[in-house]
CHARMM-style PDB file with segment names, atoms N, HN, CA, C and O in Angstrom:
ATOM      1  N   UNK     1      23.152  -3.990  -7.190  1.00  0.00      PROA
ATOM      2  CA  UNK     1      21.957  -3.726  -7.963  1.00  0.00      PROA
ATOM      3  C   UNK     1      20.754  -4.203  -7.145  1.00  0.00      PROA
ATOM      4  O   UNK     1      20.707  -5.358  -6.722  1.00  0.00      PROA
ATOM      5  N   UNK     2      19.573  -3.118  -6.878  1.00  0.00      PROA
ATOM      6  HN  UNK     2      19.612  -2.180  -7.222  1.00  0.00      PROA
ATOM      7  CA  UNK     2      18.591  -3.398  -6.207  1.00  0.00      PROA
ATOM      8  C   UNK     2      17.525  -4.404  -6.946  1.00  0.00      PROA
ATOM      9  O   UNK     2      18.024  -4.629  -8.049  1.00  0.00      PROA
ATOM     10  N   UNK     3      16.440  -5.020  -6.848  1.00  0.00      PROA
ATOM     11  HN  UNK     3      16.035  -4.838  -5.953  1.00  0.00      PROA
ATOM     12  CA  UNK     3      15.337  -5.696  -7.254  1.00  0.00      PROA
ATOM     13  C   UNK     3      14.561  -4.857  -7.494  1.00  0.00      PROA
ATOM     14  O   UNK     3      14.337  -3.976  -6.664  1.00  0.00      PROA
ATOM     15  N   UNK     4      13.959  -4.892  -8.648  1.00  0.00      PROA
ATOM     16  HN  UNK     4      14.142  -5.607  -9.322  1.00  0.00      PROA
ATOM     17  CA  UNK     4      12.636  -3.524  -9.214  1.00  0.00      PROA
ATOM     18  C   UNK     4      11.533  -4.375  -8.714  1.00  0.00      PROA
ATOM     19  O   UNK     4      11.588  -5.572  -8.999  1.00  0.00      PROA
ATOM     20  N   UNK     5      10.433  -3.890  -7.935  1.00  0.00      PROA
ATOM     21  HN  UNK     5      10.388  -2.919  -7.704  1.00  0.00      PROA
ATOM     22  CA  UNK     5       9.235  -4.298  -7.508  1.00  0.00      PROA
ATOM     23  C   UNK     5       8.128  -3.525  -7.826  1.00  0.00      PROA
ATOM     24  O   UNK     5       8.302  -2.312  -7.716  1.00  0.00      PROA
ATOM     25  N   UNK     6       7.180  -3.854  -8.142  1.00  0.00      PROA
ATOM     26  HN  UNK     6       7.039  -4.840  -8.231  1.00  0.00      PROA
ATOM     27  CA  UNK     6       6.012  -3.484  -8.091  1.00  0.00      PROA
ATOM     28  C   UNK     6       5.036  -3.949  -6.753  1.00  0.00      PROA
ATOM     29  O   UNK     6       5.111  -5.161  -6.547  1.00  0.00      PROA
ATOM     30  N   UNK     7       4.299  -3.341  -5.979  1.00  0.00      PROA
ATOM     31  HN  UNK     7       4.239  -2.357  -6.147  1.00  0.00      PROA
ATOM     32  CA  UNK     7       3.984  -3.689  -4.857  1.00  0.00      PROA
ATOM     33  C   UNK     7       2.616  -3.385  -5.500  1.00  0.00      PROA
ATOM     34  O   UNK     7       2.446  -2.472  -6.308  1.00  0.00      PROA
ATOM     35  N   UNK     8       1.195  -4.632  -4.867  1.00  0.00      PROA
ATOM     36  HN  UNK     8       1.334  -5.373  -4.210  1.00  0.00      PROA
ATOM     37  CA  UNK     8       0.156  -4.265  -4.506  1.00  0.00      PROA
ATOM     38  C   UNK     8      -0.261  -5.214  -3.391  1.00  0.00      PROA
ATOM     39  O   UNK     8       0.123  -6.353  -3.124  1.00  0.00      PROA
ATOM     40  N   UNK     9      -1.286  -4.304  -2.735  1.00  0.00      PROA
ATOM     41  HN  UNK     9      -1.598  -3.379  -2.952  1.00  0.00      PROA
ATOM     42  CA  UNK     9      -1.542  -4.918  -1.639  1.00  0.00      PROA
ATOM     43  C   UNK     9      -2.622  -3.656  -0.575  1.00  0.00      PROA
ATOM     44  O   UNK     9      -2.491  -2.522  -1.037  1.00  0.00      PROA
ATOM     45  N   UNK    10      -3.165  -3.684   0.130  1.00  0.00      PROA
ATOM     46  HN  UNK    10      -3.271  -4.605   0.505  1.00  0.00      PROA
ATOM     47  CA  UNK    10      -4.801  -2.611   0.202  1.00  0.00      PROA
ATOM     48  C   UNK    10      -4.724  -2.886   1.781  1.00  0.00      PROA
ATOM     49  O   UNK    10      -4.204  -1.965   2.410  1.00  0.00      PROA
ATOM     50  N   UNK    11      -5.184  -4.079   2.590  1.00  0.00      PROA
ATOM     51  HN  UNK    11      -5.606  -4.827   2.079  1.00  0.00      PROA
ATOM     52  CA  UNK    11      -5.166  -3.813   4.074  1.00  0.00      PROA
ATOM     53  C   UNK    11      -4.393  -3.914   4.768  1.00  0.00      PROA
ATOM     54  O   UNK    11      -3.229  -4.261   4.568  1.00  0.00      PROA
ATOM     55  N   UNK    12      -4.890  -3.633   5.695  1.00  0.00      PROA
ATOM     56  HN  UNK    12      -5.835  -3.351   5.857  1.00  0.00      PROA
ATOM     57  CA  UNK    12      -3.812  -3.090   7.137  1.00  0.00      PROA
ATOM     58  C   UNK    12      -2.222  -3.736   6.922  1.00  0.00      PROA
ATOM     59  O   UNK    12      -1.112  -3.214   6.811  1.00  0.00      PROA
ATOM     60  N   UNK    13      -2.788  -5.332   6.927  1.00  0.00      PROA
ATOM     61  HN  UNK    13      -3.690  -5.756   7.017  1.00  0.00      PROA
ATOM     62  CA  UNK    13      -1.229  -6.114   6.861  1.00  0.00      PROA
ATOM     63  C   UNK    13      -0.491  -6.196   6.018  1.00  0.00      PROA
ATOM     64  O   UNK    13       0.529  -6.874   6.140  1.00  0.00      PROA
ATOM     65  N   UNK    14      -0.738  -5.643   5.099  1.00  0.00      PROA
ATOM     66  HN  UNK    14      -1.567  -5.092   5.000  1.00  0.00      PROA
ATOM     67  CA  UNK    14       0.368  -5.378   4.125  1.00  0.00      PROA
ATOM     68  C   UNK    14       1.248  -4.226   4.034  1.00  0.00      PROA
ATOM     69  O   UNK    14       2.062  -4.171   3.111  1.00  0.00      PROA
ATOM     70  N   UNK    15       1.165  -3.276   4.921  1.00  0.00      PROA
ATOM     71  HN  UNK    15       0.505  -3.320   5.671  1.00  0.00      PROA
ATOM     72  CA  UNK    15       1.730  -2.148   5.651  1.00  0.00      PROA
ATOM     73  C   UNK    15       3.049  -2.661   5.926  1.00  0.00      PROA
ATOM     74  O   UNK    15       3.964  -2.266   5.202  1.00  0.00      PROA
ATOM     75  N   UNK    16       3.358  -3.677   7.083  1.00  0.00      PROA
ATOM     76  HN  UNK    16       2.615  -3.998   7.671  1.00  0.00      PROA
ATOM     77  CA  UNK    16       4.551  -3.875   7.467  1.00  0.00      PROA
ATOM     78  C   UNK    16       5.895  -4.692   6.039  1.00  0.00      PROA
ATOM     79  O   UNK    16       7.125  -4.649   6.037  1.00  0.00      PROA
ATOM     80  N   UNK    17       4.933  -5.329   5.041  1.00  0.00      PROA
ATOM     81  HN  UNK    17       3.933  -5.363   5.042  1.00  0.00      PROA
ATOM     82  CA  UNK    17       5.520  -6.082   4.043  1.00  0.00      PROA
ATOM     83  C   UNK    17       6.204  -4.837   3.340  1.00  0.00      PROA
ATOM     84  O   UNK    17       7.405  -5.064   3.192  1.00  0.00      PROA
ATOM     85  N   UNK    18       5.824  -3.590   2.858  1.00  0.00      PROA
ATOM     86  HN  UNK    18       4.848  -3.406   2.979  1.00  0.00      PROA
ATOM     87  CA  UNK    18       6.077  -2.535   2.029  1.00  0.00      PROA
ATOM     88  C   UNK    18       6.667  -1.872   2.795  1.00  0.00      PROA
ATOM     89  O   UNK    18       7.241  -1.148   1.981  1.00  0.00      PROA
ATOM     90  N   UNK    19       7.172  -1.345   4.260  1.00  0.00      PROA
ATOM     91  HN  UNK    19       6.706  -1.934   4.921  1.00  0.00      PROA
ATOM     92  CA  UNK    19       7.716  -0.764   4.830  1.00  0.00      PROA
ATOM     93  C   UNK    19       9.271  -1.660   4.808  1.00  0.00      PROA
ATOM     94  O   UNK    19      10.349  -1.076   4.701  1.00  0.00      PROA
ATOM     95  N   UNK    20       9.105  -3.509   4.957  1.00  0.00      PROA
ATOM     96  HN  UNK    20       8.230  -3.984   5.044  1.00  0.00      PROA
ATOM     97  CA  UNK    20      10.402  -4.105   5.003  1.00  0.00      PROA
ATOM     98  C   UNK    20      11.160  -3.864   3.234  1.00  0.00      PROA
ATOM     99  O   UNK    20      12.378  -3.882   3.055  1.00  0.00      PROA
ATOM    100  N   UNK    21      10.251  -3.678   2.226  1.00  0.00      PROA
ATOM    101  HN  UNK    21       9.261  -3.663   2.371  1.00  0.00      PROA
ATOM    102  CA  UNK    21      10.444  -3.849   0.898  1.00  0.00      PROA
ATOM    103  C   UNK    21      11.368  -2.435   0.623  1.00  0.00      PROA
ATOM    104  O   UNK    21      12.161  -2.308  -0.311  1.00  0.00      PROA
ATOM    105  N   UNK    22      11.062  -1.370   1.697  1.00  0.00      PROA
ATOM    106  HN  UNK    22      10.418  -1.473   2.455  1.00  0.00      PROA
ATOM    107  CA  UNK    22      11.538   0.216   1.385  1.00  0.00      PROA
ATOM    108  C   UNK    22      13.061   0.375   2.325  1.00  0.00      PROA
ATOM    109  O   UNK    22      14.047   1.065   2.064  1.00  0.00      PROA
ATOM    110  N   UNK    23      12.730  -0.827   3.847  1.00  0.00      PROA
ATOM    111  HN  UNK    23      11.930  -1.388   4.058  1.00  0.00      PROA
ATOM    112  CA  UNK    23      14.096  -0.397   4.559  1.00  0.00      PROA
ATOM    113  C   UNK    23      15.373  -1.232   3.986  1.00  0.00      PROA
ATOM    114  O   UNK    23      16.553  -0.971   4.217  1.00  0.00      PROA
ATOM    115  N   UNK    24      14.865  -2.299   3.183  1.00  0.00      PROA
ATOM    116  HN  UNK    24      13.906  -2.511   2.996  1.00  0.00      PROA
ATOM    117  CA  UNK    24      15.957  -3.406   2.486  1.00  0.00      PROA
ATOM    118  C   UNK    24      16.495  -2.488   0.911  1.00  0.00      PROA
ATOM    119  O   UNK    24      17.056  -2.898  -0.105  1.00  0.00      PROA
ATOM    120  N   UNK    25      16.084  -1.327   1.259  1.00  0.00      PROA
ATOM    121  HN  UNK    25      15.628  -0.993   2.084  1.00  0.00      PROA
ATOM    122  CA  UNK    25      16.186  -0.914  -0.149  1.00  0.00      PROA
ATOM    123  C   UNK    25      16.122  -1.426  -1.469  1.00  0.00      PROA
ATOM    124  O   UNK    25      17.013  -1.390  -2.319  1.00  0.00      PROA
ATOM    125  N   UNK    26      14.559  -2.086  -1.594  1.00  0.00      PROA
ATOM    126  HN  UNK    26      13.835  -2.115  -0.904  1.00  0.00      PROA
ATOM    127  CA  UNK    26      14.225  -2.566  -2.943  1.00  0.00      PROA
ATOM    128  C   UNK    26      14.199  -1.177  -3.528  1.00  0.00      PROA
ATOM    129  O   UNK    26      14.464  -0.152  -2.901  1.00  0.00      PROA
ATOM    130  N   UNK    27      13.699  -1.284  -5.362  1.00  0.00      PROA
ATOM    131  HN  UNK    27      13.484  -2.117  -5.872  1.00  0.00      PROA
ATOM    132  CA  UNK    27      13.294  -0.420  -6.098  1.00  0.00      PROA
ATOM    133  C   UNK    27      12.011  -0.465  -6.197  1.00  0.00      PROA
ATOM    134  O   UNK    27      11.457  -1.132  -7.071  1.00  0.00      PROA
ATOM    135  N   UNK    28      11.319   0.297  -5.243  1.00  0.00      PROA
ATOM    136  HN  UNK    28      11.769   0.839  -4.533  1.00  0.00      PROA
ATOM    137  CA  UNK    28       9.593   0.258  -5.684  1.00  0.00      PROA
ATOM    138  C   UNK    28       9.457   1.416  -7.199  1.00  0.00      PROA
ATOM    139  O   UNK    28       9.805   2.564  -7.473  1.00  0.00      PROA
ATOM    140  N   UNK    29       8.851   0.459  -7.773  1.00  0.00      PROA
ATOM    141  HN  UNK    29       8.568  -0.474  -7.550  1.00  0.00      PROA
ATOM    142  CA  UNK    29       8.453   0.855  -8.805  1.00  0.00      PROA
ATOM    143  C   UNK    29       6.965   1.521  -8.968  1.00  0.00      PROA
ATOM    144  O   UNK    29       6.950   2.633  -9.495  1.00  0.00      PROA
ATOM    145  N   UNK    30       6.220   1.184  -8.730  1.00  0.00      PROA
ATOM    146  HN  UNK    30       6.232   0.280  -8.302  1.00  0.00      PROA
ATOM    147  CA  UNK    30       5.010   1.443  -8.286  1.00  0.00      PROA
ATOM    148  C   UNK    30       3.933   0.715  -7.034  1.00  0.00      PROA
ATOM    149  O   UNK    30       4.120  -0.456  -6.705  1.00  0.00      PROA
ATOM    150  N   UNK    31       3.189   1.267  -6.614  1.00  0.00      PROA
ATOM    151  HN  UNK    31       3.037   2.219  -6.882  1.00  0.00      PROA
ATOM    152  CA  UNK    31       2.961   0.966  -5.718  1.00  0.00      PROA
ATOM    153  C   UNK    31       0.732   0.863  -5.749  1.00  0.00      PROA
ATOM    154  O   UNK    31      -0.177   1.669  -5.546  1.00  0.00      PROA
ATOM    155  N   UNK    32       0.827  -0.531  -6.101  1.00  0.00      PROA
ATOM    156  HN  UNK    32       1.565  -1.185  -6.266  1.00  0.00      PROA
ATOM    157  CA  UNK    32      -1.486  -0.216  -6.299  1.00  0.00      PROA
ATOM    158  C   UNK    32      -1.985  -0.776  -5.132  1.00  0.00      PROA
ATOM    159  O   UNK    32      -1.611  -1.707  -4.419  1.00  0.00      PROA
ATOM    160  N   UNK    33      -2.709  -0.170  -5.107  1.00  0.00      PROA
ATOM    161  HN  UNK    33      -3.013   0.586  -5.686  1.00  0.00      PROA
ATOM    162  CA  UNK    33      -3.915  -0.107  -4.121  1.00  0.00      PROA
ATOM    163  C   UNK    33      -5.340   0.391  -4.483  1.00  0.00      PROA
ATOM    164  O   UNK    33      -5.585   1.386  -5.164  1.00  0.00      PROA
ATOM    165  N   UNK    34      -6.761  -0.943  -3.602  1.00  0.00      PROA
ATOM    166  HN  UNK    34      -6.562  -1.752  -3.049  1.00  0.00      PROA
ATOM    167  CA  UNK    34      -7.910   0.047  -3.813  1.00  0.00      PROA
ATOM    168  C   UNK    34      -7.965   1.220  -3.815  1.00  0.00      PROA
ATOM    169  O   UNK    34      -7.114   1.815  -3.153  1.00  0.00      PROA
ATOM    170  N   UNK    35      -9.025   2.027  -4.588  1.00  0.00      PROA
ATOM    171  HN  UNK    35      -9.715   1.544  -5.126  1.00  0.00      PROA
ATOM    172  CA  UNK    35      -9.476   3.178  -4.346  1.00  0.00      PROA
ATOM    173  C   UNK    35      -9.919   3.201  -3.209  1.00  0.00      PROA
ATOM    174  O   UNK    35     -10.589   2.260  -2.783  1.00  0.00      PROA
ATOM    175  N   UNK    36      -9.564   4.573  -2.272  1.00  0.00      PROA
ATOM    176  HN  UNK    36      -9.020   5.337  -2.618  1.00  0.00      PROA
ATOM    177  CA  UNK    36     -10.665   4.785  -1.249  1.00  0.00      PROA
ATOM    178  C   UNK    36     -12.485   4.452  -1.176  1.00  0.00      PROA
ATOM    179  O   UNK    36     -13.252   4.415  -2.138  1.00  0.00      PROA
ATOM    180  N   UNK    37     -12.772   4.270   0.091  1.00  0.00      PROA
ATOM    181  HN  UNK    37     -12.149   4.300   0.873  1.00  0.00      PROA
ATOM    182  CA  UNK    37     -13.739   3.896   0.071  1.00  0.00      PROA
ATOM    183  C   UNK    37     -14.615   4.756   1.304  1.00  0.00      PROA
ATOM    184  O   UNK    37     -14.313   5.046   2.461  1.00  0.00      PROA
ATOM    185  N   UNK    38     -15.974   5.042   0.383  1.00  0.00      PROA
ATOM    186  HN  UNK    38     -16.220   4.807  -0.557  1.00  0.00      PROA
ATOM    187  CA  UNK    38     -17.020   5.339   1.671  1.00  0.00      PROA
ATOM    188  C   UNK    38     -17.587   4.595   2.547  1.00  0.00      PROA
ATOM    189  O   UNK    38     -18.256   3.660   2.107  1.00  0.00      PROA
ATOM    190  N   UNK    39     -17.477   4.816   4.312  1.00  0.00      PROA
ATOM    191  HN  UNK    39     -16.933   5.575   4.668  1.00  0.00      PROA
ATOM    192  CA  UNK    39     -17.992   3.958   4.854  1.00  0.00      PROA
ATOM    193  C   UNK    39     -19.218   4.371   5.111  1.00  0.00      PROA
ATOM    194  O   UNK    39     -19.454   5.548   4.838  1.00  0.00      PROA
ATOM    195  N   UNK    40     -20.135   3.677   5.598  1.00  0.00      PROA
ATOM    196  HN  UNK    40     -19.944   2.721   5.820  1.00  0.00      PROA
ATOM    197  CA  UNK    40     -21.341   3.461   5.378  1.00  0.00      PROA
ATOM    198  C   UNK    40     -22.445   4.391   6.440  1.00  0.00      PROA
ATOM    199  O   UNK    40     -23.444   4.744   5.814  1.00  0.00      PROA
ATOM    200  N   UNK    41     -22.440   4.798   7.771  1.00  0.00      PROA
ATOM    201  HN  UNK    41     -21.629   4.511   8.279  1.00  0.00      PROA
ATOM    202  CA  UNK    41     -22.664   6.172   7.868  1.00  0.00      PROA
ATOM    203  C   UNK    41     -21.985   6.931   8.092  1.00  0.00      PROA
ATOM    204  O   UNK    41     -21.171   6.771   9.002  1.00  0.00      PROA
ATOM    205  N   UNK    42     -22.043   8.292   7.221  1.00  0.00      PROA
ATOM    206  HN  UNK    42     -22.704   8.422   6.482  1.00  0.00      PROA
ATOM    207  CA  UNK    42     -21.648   9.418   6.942  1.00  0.00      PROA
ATOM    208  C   UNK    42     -21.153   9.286   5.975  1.00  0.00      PROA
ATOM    209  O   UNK    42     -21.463  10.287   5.329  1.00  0.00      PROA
ATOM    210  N   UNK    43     -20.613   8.744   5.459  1.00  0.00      PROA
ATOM    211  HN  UNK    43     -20.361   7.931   5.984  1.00  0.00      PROA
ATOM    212  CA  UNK    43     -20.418   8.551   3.832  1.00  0.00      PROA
ATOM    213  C   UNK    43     -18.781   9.386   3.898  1.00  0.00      PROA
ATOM    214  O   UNK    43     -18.439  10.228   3.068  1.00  0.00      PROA
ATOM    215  N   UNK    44     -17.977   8.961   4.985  1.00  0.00      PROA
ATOM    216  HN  UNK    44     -18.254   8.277   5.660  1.00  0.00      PROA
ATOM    217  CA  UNK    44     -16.962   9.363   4.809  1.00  0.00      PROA
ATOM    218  C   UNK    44     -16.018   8.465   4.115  1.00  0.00      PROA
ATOM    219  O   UNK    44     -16.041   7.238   4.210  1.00  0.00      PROA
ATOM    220  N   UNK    45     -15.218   9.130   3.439  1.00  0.00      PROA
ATOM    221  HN  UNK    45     -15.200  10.127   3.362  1.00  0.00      PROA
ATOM    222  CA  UNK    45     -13.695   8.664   2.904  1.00  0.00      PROA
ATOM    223  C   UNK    45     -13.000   7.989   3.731  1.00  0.00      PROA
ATOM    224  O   UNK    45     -12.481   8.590   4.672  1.00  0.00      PROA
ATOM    225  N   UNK    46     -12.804   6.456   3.570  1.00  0.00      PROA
ATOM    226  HN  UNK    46     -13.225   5.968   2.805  1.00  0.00      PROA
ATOM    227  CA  UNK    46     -11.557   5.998   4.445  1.00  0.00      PROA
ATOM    228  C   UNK    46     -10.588   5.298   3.174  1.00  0.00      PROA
ATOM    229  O   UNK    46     -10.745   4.427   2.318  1.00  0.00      PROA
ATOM    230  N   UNK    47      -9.453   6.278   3.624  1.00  0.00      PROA
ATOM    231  HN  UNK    47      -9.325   6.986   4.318  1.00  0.00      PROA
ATOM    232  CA  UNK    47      -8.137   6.073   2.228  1.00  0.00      PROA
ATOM    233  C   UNK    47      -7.093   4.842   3.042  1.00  0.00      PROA
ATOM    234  O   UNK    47      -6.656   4.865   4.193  1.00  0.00      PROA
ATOM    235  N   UNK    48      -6.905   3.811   1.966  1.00  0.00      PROA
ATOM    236  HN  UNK    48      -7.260   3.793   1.032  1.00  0.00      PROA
ATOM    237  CA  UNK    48      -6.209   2.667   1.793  1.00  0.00      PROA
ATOM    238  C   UNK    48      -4.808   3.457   3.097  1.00  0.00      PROA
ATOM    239  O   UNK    48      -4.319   4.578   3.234  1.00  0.00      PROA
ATOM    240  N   UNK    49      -4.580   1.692   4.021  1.00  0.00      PROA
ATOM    241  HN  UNK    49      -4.977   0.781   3.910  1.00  0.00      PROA
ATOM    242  CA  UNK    49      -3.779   2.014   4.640  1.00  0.00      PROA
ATOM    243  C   UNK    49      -2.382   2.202   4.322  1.00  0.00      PROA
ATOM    244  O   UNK    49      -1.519   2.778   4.985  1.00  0.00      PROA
ATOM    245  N   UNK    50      -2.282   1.532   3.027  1.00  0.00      PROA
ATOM    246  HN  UNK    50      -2.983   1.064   2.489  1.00  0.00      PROA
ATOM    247  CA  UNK    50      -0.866   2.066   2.562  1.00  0.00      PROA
ATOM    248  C   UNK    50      -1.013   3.051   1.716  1.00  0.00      PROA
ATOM    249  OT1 UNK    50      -0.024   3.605   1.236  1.00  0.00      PROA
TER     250      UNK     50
END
């Protein structure tokens, strides 16, 4: 029986934590993160690294 997880977590370094949480075969249950965000010129979209 796997562990049910809920993962949150938004920058860069929490990338490698959720990648070990998926190859150990936890149960991600859901997964939160900030909303994307506009950076500041051009007003482009930069979407959460996980």
């Amino acid at each position: 029986m796997s562990l049910n997880v809920v993962f949150m977590g938004t920058p860069e370094f929490s990338v490698p934590s959720l990648e070990i949480l998926v190859k150990n075969k936890f149960n991600i249950l859901n997964v939160y993160t900030q909303p994307p965000k506009r950076s500041k010129r051009g007003q482009k979209t930069n979407p959460s690294p996980i």
